[in-house]
C-alpha positions as CSV (number, residue, x, y, z in Angstrom):
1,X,-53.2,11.4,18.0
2,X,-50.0,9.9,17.8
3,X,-49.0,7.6,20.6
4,X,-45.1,7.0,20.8
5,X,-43.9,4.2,22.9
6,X,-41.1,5.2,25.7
7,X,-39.0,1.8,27.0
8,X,-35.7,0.5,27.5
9,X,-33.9,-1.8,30.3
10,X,-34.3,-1.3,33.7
11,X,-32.4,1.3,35.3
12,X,-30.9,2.5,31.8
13,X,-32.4,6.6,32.7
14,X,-36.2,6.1,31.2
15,X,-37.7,8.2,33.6
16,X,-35.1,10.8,33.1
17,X,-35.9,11.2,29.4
18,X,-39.5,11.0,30.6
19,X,-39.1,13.8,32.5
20,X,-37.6,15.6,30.0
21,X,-40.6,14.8,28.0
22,X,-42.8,15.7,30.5
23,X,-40.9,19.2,30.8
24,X,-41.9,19.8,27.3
25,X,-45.6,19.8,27.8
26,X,-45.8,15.5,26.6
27,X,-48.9,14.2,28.1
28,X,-47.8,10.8,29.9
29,X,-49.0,7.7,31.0
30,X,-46.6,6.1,33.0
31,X,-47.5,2.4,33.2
32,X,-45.2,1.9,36.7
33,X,-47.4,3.9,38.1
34,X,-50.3,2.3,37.4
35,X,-48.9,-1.0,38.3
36,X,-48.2,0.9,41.9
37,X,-52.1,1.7,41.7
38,X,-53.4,-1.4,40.9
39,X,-51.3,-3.4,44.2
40,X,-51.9,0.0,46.9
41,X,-52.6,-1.5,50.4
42,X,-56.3,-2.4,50.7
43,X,-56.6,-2.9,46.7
44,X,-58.3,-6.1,44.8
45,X,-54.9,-6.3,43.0
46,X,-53.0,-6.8,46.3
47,X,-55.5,-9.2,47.6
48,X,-54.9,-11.3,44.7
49,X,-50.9,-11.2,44.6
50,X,-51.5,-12.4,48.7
51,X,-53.6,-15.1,47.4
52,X,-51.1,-16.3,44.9
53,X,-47.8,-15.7,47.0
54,X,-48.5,-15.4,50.6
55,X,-48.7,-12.5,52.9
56,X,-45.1,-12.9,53.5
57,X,-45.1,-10.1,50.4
58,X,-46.5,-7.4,52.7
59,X,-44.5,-4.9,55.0
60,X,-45.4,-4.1,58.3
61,X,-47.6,-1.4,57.1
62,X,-49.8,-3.8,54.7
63,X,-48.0,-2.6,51.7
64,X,-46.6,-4.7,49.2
65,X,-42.7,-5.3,50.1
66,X,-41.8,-5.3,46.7
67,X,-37.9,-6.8,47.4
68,X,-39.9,-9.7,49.2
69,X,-41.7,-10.2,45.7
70,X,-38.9,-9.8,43.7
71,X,-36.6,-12.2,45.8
72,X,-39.8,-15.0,44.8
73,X,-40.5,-13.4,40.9
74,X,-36.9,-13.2,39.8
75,X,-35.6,-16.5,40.1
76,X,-38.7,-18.2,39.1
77,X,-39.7,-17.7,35.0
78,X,-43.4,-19.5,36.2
79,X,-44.1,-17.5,39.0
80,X,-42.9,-14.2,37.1
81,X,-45.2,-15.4,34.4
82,X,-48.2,-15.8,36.9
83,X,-47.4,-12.5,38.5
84,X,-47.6,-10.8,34.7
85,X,-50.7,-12.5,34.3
86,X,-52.5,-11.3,37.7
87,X,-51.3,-7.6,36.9
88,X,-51.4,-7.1,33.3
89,X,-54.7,-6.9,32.3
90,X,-55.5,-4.5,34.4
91,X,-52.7,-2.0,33.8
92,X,-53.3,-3.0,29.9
93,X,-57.0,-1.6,30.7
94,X,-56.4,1.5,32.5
95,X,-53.7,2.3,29.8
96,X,-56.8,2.0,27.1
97,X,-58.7,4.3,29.4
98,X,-55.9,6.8,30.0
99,X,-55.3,6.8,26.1
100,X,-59.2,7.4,25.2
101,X,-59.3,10.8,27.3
102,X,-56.3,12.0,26.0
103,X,-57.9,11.4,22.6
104,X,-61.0,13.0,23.6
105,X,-59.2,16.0,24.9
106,X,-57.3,16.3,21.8
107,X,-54.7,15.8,22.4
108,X,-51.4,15.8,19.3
109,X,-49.0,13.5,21.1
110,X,-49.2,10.9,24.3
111,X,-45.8,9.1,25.2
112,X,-46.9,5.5,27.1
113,X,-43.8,5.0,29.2
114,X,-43.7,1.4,29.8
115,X,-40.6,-0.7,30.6
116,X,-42.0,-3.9,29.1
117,X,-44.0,-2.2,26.4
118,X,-42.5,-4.9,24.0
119,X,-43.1,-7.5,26.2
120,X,-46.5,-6.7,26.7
121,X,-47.7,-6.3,23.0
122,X,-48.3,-2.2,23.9
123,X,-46.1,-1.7,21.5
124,X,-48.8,-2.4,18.7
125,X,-50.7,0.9,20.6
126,X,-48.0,3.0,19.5
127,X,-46.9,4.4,15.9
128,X,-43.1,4.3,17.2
129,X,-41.3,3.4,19.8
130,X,-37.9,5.5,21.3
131,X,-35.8,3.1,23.4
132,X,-33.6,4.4,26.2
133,X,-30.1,2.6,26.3
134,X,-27.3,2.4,28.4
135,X,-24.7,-0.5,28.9
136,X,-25.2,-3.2,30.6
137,X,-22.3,-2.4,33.6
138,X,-24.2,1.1,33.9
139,X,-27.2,-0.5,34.3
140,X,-25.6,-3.0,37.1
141,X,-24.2,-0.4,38.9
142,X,-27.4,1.9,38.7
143,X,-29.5,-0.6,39.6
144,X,-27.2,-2.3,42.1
145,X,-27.1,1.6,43.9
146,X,-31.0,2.6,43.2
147,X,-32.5,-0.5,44.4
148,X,-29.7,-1.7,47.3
149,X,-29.1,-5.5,45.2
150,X,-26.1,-7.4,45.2
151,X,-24.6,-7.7,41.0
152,X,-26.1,-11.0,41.5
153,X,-29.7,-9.7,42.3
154,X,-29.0,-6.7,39.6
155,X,-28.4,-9.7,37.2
156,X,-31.3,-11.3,37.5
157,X,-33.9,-8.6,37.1
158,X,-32.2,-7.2,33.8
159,X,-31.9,-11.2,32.5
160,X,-35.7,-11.5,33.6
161,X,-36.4,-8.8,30.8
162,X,-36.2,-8.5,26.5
163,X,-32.6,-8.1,26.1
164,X,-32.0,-4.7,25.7
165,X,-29.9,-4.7,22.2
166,X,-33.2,-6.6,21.1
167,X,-34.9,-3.2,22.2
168,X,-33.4,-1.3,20.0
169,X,-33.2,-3.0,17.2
170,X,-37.0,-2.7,17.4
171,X,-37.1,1.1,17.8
172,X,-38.0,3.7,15.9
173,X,-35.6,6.3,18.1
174,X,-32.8,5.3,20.3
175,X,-31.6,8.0,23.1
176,X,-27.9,6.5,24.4
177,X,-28.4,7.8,28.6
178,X,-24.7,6.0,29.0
179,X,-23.3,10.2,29.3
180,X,-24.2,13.2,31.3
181,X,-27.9,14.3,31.5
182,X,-26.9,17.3,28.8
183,X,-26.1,15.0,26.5
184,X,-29.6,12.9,27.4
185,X,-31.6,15.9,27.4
186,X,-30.0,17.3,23.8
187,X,-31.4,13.7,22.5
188,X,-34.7,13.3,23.8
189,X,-35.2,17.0,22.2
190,X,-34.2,16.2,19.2
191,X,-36.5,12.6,19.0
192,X,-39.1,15.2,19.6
193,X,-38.6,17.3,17.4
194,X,-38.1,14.5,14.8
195,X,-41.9,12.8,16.4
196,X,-43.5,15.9,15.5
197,X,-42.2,16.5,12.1
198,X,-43.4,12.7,11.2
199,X,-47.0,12.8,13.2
């Protein structure tokens, strides 16, 4: 089974290549999600994340507030670094789980969509790695308008991660979502096309 890494900087269109992934029968494991999973109200991972930064991270609901974390995380390297290190093993072990069924169903290909899949080390589960770029005032102004952040705020969260040009000097497959999604969707074909020809 060949397992192809699926990354880039935050807010550069991963999900949207995803997607187009997705469309064209890709199994996925989407490691965001997971990481959603692991902190859902009432969970052991949210417990711990309390324990570590208060219950001022909660919403009203008993959620996790996840701008409230952010504001702490992102101007912090040691309490980002402590928040990595309460979450990531778990999402690393559901991943391994998630990737041993799709092997036993048979799976050809599985794309592990992961924003810090270099940053992790998941990129030594994968046999390449396609990187989804966009420049860095298209990612402010994404982010800035997805998430509600001031450039300041926008900033910080795209400093906090592996610069992106560092990214794709590491890939295998680079898809440039600075255009139209046409122009996105033409690439992510042809990267798959060019994945299945190599696996």
């Amino acid at each position: 089974m060949q397992v192809v890494g699926l990354t880039g900087g935050i807010a550069t269109g991963k999900s949207t290549v995803a997607a187009v992934f997705q469309r064209m029968d890709c199994a996925i494991i989407d490691a965001d999600r997971i990481a959603r999973e692991i902190v859902r109200p009432g969970s052991p991972g949210l417990e711990a994340l309390c324990r570590q930064f208060g219950r001022g991270i909660l919403d009203e609901a008993g959620g996790l507030n996840r701008s409230a974390l952010g504001k702490i995380v992102f101007r912090n390297p040691v309490l980002r670094d402590r928040l990595n290190e309460l979450l990531h093993p778990p999402i690393l072990a559901r991943i391994d789980a998630a990737l041993k069924a799709y092997r036993q169903e048979g799976r050809d290909m599985v794309i592990l969509d992961a924003p810090l899949l270099f940053e992790t080390g998941l990129n030594a589960r994968t046999d390449a790695v396609v990187v989804v770029y966009a420049g860095e005032e298209v990612q402010l102004k994404r982010l800035m308008e997805r998430d509600g952040l001031t450039r300041e705020e926008a900033a910080l969260r795209i400093a906090s991660q592996m610069p992106l040009q560092e990214k794709v000097r590491r890939a295998d497959f680079v898809i440039d979502n600075g255009g139209g999604l046409p122009a996105t969707e033409e690439q992510a074909k042809e990267v798959l096309k060019k994945l299945k020809e190599k696996g």
